[in-house]
C-alpha positions in Angstrom: 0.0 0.0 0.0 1.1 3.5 -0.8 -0.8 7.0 0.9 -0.1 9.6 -1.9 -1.5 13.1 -1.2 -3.9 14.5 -3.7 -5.1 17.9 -4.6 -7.6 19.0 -7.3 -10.7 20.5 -8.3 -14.3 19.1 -8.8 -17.5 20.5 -10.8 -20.7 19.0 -10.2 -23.8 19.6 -12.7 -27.1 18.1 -12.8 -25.7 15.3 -14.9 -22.2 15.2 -14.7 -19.3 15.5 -12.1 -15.8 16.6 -13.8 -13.0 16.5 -11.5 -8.8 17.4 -12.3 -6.6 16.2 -9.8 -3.2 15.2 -9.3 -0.7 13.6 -6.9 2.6 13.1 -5.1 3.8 9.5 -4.3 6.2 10.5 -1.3 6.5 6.4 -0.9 8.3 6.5 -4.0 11.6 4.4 -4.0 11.5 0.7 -2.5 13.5 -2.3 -3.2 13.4 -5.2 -5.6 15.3 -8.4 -5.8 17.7 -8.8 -9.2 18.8 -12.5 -7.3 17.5 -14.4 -4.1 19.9 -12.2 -2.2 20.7 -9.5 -4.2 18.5 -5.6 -4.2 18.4 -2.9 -6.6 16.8 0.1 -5.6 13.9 1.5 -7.8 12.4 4.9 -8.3 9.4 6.2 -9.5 7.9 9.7 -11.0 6.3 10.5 -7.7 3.8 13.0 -9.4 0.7 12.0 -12.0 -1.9 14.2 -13.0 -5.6 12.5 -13.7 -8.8 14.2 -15.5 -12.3 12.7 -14.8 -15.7 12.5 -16.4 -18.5 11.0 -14.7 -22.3 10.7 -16.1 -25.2 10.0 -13.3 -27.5 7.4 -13.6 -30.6 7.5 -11.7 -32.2 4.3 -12.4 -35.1 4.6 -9.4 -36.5 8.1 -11.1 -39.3 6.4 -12.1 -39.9 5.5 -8.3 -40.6 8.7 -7.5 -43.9 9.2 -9.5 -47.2 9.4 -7.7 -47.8 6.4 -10.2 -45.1 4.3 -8.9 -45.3 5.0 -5.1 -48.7 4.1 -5.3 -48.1 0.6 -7.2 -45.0 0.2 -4.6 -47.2 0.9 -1.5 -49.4 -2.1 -3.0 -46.9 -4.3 -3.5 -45.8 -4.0 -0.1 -49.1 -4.8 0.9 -49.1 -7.7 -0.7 -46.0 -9.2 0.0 -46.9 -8.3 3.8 -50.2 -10.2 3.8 -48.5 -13.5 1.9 -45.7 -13.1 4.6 -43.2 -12.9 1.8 -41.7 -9.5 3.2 -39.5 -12.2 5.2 -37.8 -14.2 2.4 -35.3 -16.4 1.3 -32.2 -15.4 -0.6 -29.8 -16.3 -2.9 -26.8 -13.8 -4.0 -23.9 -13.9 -6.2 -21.4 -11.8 -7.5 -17.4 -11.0 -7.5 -14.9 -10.0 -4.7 -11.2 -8.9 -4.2 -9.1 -10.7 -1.6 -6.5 -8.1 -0.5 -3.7 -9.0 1.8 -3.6 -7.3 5.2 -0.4 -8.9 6.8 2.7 -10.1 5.8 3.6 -13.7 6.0 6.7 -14.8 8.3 7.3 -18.1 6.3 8.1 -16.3 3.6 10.6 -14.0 5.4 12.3 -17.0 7.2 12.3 -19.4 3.8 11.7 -17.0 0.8 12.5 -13.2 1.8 12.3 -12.1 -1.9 8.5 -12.6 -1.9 8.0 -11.4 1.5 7.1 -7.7 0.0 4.6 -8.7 -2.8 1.4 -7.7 -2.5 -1.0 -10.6 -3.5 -4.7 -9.7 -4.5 -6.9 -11.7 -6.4 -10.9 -12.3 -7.7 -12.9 -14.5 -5.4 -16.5 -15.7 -6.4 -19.0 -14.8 -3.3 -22.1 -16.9 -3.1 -24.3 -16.8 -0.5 -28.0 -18.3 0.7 -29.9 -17.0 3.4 -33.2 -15.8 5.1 -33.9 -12.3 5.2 -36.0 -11.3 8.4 -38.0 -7.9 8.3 -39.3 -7.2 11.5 -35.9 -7.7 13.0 -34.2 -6.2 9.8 -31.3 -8.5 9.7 -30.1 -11.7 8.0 -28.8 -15.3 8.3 -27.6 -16.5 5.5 -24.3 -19.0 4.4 -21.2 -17.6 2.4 -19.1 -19.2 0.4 -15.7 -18.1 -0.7 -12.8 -19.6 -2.8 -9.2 -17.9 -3.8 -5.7 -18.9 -4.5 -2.4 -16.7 -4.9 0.9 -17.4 -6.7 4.5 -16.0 -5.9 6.8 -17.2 -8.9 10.5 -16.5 -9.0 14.2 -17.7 -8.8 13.2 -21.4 -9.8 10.7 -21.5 -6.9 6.6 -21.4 -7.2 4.7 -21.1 -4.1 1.2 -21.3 -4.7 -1.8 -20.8 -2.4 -5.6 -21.6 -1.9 -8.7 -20.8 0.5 -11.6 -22.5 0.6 -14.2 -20.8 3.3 -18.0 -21.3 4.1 -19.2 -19.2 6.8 -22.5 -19.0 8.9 -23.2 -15.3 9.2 -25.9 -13.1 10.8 -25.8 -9.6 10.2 -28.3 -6.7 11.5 -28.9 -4.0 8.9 -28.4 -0.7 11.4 -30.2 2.0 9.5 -32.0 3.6 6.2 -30.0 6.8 4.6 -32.2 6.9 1.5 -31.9 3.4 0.3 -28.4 3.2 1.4 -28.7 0.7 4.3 -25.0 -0.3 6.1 -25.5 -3.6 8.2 -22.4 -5.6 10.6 -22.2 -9.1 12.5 -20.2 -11.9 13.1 -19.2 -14.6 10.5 -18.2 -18.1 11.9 -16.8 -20.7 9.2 -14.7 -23.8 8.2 -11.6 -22.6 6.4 -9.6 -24.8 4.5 -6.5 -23.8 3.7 -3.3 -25.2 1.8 0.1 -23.8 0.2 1.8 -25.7 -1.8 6.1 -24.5 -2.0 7.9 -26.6 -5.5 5.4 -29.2 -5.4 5.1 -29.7 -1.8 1.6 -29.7 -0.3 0.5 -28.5 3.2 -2.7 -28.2 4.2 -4.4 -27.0 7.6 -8.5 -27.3 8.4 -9.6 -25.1 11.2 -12.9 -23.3 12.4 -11.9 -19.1 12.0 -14.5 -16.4 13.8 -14.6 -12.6 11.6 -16.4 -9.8 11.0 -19.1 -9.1 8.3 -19.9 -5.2 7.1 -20.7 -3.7 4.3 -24.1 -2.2 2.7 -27.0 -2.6 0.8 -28.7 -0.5 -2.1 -32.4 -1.0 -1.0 -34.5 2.2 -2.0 -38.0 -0.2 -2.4 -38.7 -2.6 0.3 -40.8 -4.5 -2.0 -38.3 -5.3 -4.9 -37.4 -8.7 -5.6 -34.1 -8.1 -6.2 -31.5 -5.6 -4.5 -27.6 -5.0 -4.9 -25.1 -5.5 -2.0 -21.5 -4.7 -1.2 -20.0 -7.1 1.6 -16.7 -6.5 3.3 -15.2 -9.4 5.7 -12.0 -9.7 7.9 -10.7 -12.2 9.5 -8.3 -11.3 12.3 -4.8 -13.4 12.2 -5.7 -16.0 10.4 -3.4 -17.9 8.8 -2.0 -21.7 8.8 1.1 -22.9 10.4 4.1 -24.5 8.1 7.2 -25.7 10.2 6.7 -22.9 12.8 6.0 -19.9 10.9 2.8 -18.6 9.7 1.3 -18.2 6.2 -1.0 -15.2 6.6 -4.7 -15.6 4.9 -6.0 -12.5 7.1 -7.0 -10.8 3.6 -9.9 -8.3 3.6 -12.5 -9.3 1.2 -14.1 -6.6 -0.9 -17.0 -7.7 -2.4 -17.4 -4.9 -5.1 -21.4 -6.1 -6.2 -23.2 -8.9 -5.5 -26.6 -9.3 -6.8 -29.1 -10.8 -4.3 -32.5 -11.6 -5.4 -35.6 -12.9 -2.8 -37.1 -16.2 -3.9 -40.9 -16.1 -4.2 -41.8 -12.2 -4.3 -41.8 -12.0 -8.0 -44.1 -14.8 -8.5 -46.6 -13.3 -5.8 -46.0 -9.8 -7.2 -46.9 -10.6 -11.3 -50.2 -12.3 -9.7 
């Protein structure tokens, strides 16, 4: 991770926000490895210079209608008296594992991967119960993703495979933008294999679950989400050091839709 410090200038419109900025990359000299125990120092341009245009898109404008509020109001109504306002789910979508903490292992054994910084795609699924009185959700998660550090005639790849129970409690309504937290319990199995050689590790792993959800009808039968888990030191044990898997998981959209309310709705 770098922290540059950025200036510019932003015009907002109706329709569009234009923005000119640019930065300077104090951070901007580190080493790299030229053999396994040889460094070069590298330097980079520490300024860059960046020029935006954004165009809004308001795709609940219709919502706003006396028309539309009055059909939503009824479909609210009607998913309340079938009891489908509580409802399962089903949700899928893609995520970013990005690491948080730097291995030991690969200090100890391979110190000239110990500064790359791993991040990879991880498919998020997830099935659940949503429970409107209480606002809040239980739901299982499943997540997969691997790394690779390649270099020197060594390979060192990695994997996670995780599925979580997790209940989260949606905390409050800022104009369809709805922020929720809770507690994610799961089975993690994890396994790194260094030139060929496979270790593995099993192991129950308790983290944290936050993130938000895009919900400006109640009544729709789908909604988008953004989920954001951690899980605090976790990482499996190879010949007394640790390889870290305490990524942050970014889940940039996932789309969830609420088996059922479609059916009852098109009746």
């Amino acid at each position: 991770f770098t922290y540059p410090v950025q200036f510019g200038l932003t015009y907002t419109s109706n329709n569009w926000h234009i923005s000119a900025s640019g930065y300077y990359n104090y951070q901007n000299e580190f080493d790299y490895f030229i053999s396994p125990t040889e460094r070069a120092k590298v330097r980079l341009n520490p300024v860059s210079f960046n020029i935006s245009l954004l165009r809004y898109i308001d795709t609940d404008r219709e919502a706003r209608t006396p028309k539309a509020v009055g059909q939503i109001n009824r479909d609210y109504d009607i998913l309340k008296n079938k009891g489908l306002l509580n409802s399962w789910f089903f949700g899928v979508g893609p995520s970013s594992a990005l690491r948080m903490t730097k291995s030991s292992y690969l200090k100890e054994n391979y110190p000239f991967f110990y500064d790359d910084f791993s991040t990879t795609l991880v498919p998020d699924l997830t099935f659940g119960r949503y429970f409107h009185k209480v606002d809040a959700n239980l739901n299982l998660s499943y997540r997969t993703y691997g790394g690779r550090y390649e270099g020197f005639d060594t390979e060192i790849k990695t994997r996670r495979h995780s599925i979580g129970i997790e209940s989260v409690k949606f905390l409050f309504d800022y104009l369809g933008f709805v922020p929720f937290a809770g507690p994610i319990l799961s089975y993690e199995n994890l396994s790194t294999s260094v030139n060929g050689t496979v270790y593995n590790e099993n192991k129950l792993a308790l983290g944290l679950t936050f993130g938000w959800d895009i919900r400006v009808i109640k009544s729709r039968e789908f909604l988008l989400r953004t989920n954001l888990r951690y899980y605090p030191n976790l990482h499996m044990d190879i010949n007394g050091d640790k390889m870290m898997f305490d990524h942050l998981e970014f889940n940039f959209i996932q789309f969830v839709y609420f088996i059922g309310r479609k059916k009852a709705l098109s009746k």
